[in-house]
TORMI-620887 format. One record per residue: residue number from 0; residue in one letter; chain; x, y, z of N, C-alpha, C in turn. Coordinates in steps of 0.001 Angstrom, whole numbers, plus 500000, padded with zeros to 6 digits. Example, Ala and Ser with C-alpha at 12.3 -4.5 7.8 and 13.67 -1.06 7.14 Angstrom:
REM residues 2
SITE num residu chaine    nc1    nc2    nc3   cac1   cac2   cac3    cc1    cc2    cc3
SITE   0      a      A 513190 494310 507800 512300 495500 507800 513200 496700 507800
SITE   1      s      A 512850 497750 507080 513670 498940 507140 512900 500030 507870
***
This chain:
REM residues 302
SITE num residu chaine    nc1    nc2    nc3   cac1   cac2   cac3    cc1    cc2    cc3
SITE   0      x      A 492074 758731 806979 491465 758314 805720 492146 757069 805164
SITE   1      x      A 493458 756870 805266 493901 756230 804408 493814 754796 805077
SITE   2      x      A 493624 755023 806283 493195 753776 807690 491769 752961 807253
SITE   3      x      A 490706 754248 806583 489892 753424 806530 489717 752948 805464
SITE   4      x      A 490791 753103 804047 491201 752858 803177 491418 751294 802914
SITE   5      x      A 492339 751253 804005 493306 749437 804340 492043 748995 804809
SITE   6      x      A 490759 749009 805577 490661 748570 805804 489000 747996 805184
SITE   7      x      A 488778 748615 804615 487866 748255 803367 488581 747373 802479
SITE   8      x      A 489768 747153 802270 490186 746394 801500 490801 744782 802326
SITE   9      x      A 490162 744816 803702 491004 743188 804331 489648 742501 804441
SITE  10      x      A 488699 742212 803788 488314 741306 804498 487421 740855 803115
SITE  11      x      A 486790 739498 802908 487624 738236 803807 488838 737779 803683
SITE  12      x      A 489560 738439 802350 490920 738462 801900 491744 739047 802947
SITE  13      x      A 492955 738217 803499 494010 739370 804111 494457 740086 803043
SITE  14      x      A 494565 740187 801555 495298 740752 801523 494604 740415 799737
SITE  15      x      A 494625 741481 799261 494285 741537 797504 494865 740497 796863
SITE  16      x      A 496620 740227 796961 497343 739092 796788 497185 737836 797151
SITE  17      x      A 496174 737478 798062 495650 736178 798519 495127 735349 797566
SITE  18      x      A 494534 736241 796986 493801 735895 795481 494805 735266 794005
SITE  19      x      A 496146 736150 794130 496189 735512 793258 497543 734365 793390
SITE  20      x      A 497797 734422 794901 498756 733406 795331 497693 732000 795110
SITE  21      x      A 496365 732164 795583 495292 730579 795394 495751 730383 793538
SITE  22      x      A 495549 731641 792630 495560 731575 791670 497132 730518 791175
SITE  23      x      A 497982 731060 791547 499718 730073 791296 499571 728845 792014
SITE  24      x      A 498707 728626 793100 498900 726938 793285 497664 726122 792255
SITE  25      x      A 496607 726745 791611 496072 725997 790749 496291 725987 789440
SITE  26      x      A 496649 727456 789207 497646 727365 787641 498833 726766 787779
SITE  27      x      A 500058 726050 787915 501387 726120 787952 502261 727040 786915
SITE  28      x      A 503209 727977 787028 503852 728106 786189 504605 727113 785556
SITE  29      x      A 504301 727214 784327 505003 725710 783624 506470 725757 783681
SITE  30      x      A 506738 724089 783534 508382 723683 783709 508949 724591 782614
SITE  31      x      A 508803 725034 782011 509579 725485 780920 508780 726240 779428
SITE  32      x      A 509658 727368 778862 508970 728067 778157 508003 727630 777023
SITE  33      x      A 509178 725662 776649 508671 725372 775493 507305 724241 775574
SITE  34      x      A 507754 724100 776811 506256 723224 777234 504881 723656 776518
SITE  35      x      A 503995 722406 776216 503722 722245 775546 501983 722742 775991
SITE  36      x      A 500943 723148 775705 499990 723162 776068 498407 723392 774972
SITE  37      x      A 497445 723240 775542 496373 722833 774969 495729 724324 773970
SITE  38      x      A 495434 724720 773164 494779 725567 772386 493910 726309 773324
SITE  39      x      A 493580 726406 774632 493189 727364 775726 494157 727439 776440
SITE  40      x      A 495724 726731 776705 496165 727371 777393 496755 726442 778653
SITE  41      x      A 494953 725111 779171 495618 724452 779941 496419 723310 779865
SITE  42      x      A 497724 722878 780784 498001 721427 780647 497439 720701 780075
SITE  43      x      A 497502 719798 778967 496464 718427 778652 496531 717316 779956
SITE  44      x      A 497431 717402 780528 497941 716248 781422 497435 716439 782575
SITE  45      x      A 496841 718172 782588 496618 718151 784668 495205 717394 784358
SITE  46      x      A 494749 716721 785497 493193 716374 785682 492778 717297 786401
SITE  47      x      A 491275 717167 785956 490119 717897 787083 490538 717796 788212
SITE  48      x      A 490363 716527 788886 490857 716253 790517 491814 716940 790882
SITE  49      x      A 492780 717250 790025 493804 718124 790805 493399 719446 791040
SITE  50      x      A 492850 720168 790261 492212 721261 790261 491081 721225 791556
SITE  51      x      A 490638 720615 791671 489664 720367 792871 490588 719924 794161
SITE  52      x      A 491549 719676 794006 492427 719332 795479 492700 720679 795384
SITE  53      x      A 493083 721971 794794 493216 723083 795297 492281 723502 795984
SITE  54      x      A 491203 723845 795291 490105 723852 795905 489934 723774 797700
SITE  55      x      A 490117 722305 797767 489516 721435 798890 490997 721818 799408
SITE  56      x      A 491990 722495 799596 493089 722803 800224 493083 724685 800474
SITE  57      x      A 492324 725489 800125 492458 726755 799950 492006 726564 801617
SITE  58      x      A 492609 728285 801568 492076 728885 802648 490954 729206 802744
SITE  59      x      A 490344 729278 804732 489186 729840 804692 488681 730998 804055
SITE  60      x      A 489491 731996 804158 489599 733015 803542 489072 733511 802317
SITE  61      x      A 490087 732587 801343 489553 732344 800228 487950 731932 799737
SITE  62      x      A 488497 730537 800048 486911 730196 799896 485749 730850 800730
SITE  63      x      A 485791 731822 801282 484796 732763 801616 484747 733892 800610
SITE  64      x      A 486274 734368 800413 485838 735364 799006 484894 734639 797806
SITE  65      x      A 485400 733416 797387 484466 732673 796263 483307 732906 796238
SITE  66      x      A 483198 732076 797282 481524 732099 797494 480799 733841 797678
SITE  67      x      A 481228 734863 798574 480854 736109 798059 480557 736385 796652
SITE  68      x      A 481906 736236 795520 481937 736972 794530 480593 735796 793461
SITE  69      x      A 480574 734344 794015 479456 733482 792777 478682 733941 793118
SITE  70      x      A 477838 734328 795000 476537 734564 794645 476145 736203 794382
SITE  71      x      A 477308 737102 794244 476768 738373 794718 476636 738667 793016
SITE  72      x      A 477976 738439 792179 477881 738617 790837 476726 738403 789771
SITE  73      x      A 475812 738635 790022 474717 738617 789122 474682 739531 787498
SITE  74      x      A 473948 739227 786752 473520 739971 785453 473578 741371 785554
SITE  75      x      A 472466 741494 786521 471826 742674 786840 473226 743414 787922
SITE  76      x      A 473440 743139 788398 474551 743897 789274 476052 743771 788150
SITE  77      x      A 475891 743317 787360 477160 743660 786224 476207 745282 785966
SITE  78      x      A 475309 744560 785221 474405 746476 784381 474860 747298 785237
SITE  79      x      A 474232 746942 786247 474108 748442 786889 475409 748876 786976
SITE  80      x      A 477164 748455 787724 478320 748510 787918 478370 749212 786730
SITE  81      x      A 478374 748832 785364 478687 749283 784388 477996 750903 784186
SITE  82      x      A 476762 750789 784775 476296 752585 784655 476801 753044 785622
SITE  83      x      A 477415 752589 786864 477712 753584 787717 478981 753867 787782
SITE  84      x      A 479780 752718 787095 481337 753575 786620 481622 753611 785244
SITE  85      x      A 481133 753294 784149 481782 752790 782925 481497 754774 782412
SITE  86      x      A 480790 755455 782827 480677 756967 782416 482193 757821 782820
SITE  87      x      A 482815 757428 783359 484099 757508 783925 484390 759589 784086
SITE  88      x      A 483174 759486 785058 482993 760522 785831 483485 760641 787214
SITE  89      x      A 484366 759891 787486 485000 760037 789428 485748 761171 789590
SITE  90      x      A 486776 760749 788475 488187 761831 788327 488735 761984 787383
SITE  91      x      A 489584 762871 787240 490675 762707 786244 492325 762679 787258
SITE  92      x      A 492971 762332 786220 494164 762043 786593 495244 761283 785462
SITE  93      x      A 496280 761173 785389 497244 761077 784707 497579 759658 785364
SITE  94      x      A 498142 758554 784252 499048 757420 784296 499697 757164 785756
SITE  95      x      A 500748 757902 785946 501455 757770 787259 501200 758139 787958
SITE  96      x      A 499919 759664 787890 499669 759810 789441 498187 758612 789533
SITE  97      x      A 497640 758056 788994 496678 756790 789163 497610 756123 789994
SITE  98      x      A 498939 755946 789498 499721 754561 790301 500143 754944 791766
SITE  99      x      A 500512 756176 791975 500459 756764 793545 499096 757052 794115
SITE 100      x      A 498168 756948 793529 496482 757199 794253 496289 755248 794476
SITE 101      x      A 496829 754426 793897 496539 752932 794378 497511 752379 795322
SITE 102      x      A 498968 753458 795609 499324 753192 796765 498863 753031 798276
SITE 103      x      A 497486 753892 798443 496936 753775 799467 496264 752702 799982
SITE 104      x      A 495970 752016 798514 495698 750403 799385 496712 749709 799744
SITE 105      x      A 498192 749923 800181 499288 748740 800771 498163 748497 802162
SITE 106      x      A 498125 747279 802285 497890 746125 803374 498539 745808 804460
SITE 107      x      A 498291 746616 805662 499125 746412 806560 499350 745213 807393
SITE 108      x      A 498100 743735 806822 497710 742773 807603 498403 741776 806601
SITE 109      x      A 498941 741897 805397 499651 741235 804429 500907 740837 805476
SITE 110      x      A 501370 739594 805980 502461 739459 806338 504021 739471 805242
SITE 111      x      A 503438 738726 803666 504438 738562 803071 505002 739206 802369
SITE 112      x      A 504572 740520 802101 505369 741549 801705 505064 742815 802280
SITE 113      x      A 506105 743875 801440 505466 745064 802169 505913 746068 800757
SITE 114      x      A 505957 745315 799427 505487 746322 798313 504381 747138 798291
SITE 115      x      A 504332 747598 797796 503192 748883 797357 502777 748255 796320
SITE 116      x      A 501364 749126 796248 500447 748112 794531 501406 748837 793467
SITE 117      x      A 502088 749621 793345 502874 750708 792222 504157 749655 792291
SITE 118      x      A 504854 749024 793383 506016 748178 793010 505907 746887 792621
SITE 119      x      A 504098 746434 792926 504239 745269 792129 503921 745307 790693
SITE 120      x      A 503794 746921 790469 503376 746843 788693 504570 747003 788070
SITE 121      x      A 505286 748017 788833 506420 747719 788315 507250 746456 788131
SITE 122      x      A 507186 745186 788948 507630 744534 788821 507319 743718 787585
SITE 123      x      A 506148 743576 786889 505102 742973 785997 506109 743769 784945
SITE 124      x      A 505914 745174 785010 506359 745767 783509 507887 745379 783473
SITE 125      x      A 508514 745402 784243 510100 745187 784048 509876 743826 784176
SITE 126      x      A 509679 743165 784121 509483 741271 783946 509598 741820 782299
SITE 127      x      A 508099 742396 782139 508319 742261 780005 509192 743010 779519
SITE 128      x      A 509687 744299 779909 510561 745337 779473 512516 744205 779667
SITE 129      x      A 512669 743341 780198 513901 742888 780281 513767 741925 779259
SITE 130      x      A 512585 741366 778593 512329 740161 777878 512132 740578 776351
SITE 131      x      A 512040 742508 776327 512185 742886 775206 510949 743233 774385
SITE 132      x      A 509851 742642 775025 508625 743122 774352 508143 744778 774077
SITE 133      x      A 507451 744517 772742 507172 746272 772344 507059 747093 773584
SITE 134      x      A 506520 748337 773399 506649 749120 774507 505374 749267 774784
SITE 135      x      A 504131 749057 774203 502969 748799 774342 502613 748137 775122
SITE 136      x      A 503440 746908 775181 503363 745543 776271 503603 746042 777468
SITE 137      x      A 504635 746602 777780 505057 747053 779034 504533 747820 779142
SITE 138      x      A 503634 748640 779068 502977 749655 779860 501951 749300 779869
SITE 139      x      A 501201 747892 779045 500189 747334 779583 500316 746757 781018
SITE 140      x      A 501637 746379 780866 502212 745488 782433 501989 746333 783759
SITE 141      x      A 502656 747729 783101 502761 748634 784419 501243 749261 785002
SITE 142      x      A 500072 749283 783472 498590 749310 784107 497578 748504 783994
SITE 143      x      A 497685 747048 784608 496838 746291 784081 496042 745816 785443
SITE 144      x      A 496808 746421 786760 496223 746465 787404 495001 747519 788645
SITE 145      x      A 495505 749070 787415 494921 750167 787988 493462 750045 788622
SITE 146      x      A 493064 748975 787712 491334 749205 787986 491154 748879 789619
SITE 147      x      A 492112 748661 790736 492028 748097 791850 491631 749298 792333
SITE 148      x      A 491714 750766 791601 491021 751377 792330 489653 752188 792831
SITE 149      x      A 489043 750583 792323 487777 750673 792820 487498 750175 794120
SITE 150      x      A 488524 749478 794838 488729 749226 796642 488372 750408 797051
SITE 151      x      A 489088 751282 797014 489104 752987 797237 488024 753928 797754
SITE 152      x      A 486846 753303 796317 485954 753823 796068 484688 752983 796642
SITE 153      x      A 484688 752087 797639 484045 751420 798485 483510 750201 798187
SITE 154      x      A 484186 749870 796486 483721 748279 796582 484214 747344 797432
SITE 155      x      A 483160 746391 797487 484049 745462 798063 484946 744255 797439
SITE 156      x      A 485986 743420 797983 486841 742894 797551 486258 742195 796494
SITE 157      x      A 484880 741229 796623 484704 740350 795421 484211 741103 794280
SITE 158      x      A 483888 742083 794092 483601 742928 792759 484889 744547 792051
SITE 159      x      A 486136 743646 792639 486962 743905 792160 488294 743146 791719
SITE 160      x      A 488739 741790 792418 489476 740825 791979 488457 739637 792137
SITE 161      x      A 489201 738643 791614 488525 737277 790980 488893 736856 789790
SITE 162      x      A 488580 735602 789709 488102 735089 788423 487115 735557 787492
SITE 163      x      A 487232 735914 786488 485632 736715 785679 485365 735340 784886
SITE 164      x      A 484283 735992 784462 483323 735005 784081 481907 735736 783216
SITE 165      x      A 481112 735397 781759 480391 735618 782026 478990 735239 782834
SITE 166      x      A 477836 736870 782796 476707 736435 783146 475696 736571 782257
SITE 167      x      A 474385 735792 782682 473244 735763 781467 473228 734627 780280
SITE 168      x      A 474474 733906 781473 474391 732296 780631 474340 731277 781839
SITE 169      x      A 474678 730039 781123 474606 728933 782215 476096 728971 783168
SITE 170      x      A 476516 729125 784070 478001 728728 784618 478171 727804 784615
SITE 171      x      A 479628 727836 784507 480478 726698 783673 481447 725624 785316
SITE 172      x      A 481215 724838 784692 481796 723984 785849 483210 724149 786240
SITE 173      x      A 483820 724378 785370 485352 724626 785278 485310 726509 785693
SITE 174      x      A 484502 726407 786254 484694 727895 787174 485144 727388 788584
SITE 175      x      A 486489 728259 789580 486842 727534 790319 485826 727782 791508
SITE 176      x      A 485099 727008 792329 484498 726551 793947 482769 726679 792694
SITE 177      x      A 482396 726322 791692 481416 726259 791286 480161 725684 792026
SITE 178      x      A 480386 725063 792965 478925 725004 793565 478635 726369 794512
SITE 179      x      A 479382 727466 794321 478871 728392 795518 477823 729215 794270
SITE 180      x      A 477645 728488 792940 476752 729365 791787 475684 729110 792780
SITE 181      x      A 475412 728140 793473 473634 728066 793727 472747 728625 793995
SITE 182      x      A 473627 729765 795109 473114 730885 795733 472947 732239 794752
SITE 183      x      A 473651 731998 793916 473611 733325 792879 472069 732811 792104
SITE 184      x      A 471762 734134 792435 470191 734029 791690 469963 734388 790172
SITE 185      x      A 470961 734191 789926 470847 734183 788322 470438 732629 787512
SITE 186      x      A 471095 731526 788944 470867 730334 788784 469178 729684 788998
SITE 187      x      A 468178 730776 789033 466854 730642 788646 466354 730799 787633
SITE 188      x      A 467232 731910 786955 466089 732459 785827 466613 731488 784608
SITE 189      x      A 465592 731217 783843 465413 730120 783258 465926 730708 781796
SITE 190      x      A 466401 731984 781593 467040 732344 780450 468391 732202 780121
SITE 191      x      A 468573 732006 781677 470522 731978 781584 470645 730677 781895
SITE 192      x      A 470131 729806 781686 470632 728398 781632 470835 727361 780498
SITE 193      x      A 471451 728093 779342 471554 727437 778590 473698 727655 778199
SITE 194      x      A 473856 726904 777541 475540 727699 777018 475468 728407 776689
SITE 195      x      A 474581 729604 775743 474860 730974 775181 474308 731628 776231
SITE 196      x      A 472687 731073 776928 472108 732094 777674 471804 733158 776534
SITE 197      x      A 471387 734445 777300 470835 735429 776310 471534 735956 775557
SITE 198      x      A 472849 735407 774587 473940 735888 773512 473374 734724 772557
SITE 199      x      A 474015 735246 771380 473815 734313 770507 475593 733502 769894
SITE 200      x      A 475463 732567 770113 476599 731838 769503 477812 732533 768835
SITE 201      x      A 478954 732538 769478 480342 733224 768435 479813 734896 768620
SITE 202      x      A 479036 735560 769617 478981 736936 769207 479899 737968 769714
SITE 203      x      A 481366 736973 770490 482049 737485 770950 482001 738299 772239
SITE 204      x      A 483171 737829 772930 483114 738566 774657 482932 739809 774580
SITE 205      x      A 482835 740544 773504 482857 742449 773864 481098 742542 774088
SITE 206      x      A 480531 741155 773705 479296 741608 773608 478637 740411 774812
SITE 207      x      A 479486 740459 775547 479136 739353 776859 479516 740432 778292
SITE 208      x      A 478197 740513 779291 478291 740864 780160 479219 740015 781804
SITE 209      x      A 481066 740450 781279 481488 739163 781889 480950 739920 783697
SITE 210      x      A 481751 738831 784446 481697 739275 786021 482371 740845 786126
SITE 211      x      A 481978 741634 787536 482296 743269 787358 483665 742898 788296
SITE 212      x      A 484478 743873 787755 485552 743947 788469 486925 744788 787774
SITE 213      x      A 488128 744892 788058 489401 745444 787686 489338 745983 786230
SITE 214      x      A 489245 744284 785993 489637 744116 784422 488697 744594 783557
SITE 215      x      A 487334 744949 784068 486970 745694 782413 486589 747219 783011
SITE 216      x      A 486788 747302 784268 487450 748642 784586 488441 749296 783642
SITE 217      x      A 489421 748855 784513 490613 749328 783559 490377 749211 781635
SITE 218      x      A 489998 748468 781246 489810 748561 780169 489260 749711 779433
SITE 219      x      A 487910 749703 780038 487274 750863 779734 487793 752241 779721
SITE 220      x      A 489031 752196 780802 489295 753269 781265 490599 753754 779978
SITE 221      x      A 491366 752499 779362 492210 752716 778174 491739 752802 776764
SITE 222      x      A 490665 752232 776790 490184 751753 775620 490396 752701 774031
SITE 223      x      A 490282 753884 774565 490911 754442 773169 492269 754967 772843
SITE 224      x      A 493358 754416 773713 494633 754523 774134 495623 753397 773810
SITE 225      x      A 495453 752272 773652 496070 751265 773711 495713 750257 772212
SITE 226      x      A 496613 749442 771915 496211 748598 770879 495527 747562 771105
SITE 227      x      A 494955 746895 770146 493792 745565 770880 494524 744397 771352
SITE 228      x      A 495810 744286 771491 496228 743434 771927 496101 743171 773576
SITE 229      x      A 496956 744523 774209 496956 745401 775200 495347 745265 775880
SITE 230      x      A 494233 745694 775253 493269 745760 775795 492782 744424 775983
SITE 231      x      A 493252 743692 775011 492535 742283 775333 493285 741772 776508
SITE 232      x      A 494391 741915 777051 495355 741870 778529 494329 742728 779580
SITE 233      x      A 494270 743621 779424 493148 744335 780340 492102 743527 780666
SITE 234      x      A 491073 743324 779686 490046 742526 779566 489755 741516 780193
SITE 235      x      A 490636 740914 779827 490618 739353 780101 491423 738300 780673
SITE 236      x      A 492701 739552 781688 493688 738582 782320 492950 737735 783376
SITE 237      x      A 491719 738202 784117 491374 737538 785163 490610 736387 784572
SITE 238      x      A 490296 736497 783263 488828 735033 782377 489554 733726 782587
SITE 239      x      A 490252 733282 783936 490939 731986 783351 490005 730738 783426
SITE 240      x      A 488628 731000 783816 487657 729985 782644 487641 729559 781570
SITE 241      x      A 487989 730920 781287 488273 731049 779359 489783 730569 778539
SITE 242      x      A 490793 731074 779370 491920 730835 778995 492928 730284 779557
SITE 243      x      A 492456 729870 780963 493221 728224 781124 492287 727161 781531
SITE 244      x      A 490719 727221 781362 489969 725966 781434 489470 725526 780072
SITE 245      x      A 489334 726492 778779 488532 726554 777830 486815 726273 777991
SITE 246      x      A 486760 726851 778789 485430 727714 778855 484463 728336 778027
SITE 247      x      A 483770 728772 778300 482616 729517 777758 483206 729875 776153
SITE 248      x      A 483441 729030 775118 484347 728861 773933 483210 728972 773243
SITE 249      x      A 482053 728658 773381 480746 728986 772508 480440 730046 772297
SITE 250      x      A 481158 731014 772892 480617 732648 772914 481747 733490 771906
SITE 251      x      A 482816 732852 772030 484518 733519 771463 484222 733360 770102
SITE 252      x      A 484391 734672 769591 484509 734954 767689 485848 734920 767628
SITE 253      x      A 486222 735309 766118 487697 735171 765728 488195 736114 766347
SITE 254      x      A 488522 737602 766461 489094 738257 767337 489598 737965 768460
SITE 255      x      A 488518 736984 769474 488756 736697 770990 490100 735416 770659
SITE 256      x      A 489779 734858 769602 490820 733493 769152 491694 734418 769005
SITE 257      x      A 491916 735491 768138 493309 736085 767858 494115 736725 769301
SITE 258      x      A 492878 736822 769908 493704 737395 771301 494384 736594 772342
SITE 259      x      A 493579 735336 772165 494300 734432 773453 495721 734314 773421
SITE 260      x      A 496356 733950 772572 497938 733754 772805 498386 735264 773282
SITE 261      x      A 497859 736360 772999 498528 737708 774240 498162 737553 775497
SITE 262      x      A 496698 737074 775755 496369 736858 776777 497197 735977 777902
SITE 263      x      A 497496 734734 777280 498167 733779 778117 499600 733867 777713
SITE 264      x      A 500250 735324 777081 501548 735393 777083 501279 736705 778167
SITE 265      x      A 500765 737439 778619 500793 738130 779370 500234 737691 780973
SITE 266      x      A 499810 736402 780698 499523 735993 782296 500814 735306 782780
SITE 267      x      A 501664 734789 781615 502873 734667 781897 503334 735599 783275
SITE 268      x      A 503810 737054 783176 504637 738324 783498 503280 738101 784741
SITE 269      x      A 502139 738699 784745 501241 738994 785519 500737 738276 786999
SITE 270      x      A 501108 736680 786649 500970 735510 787761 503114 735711 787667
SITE 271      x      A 503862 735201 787300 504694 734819 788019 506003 735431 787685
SITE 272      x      A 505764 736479 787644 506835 737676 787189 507445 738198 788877
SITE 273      x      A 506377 738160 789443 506131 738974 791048 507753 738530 792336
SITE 274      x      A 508147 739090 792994 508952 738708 793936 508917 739906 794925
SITE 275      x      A 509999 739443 796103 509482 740420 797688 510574 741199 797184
SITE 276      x      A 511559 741435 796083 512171 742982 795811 511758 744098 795158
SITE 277      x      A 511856 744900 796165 511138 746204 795302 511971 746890 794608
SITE 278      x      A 511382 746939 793129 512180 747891 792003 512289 749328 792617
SITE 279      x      A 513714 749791 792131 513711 750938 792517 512999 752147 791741
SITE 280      x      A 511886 752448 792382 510900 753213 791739 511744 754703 791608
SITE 281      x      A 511967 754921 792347 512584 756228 791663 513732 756473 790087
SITE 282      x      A 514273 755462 790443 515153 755340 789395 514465 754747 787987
SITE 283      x      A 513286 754084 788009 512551 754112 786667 511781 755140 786387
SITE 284      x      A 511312 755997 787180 509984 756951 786634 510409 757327 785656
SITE 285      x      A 511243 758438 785118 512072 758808 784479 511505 757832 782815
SITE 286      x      A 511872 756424 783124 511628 755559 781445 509697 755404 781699
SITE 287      x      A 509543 754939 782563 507969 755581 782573 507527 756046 782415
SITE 288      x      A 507321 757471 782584 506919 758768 782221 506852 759081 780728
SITE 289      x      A 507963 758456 780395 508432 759138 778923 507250 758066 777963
SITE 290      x      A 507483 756430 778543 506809 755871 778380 505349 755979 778251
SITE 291      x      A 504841 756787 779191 503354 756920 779210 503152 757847 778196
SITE 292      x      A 503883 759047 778135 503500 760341 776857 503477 759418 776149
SITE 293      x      A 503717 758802 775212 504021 758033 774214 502530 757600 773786
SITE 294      x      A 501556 757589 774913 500442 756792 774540 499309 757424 775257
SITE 295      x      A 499754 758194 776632 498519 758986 776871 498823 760348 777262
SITE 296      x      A 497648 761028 777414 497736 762505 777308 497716 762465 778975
SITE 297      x      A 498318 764046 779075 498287 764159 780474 497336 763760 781483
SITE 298      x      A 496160 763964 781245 495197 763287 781859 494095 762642 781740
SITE 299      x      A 493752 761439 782342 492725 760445 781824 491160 760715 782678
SITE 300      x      A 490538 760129 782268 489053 760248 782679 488997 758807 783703
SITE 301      x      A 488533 758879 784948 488565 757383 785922 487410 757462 786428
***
């Protein structure tokens, strides 16, 4: 089982992390904490072109996931995703045993590490837990990537990591490999081609059908557990249309404004917190555990 587990999860990605290693050569982690940046988040100084030399430098790989996840992600295949998991009828299960049920996706075709998905969350939460942030923060850290276990459950790779984005509007250029929209047939219907598309101006992302995947998985799955800060980390760590291109900004009410600076203080820990040492998991469960009572009940609905 767990064979055919790994292996629903390699392709065209070697490896879930492929994704967001493309992600660190087009974001850079900045020179320094105090560096300076734009009211979404990105450099003022990088140009487009550079962003497009990533691009035109990625792997095949990659740019085969892209193009999967622009044309497969449609309107209509958000809806439906959303009725067929957002009822969060699969299972139940508790905080930490979720994080040993997403061990079964380790990647045996990953050459560059050989963490477990549970040691790279740990690594995320002890990135914020050494830096002192509430305790809310860090256990957003330690589950912000649970929703991966929808690999598991037979999605495939592009409707579970990526870039999100919404749908039922026009796509935005500053979405990264944007010409693979063409093939997405949403790029016919003549309703979603405008900047709001079928939303109305400022009505805010809770009321925008973004791309399906992790992040509003997991969300859904905390949502009456966590503070809105936290959830807006859930939400919206993968939107970096939104929050390092300034993107789809016609749609964002004041709330989504109040959230970005958690957002892009938590992509901080989330992109470049990561390294090939594994925390010693045994020796934290113990502040984990205690950690999780704190905020959820023994067992959750997935």
């Amino acid at each position: 089982m767990k064979d055919e587990l790994q292996t629903r999860s390699t392709a065209p990605l070697e490896s879930l992390d492929e994704w967001e290693d493309f992600l660190k050569e087009r974001y850079p982690e900045p020179a320094s904490a105090e560096r300076k940046v734009s009211s979404v988040g990105t450099d003022p100084e990088k140009q487009k072109t550079e962003f497009r030399d990533y691009e035109a430098n990625a792997r095949d790989t990659v740019r085969e996931f892209y193009k999967l996840n622009h044309e497969g992600q449609t309107h209509a295949f958000v809806l439906a995703k959303h009725q067929e998991y957002l009822g969060l009828n699969r299972m139940e299960m508790g905080v930490w045993e979720a994080l040993q049920y997403l061990n079964q996706l380790i990647d045996d075709s990953d050459p560059d590490t050989d963490l477990s998905q549970a040691e790279h969350l740990l690594q995320t939460a002890e990135g914020i837990r050494r830096d002192g942030h509430p305790r809310w923060i860090v256990l957003t850290g330690l589950m912000h990537d649970l929703g991966k276990v929808l690999c598991l459950w037979g999605e495939p790779q592009w409707a579970v990591v990526g870039d999100t984005f919404p749908t039922g509007c026009r796509f935005s250029e500053k979405n990264v490999f944007p010409e693979f929209f063409a093939n997405n047939p949403d790029s016919a219907v003549e309703a979603y081609q405008t900047e709001c598309g079928i939303y109305e101006p400022g009505c805010g992302f809770d009321q925008v059908a973004l791309s399906w995947g992790h992040d509003e998985y997991i969300y859904n799955v905390c949502k009456d557990y966590l503070p809105a800060e936290g959830l807006a980390m859930f939400r919206y760590h993968s939107f970096y249309p939104w929050h390092r291109e300034g993107a789809y900004t016609a749609l964002a009410n004041d709330h989504d404004r109040a959230m970005l600076p958690w957002v892009l203080k938590f992509n901080e820990y989330d992109l470049y917190s990561k390294s090939h040492e594994a925390p010693r998991e045994a020796d934290l469960r113990p502040y984990y555990e205690e950690l999780i009572v704190e905020f959820f009940p023994a067992k959750i609905r997935w």
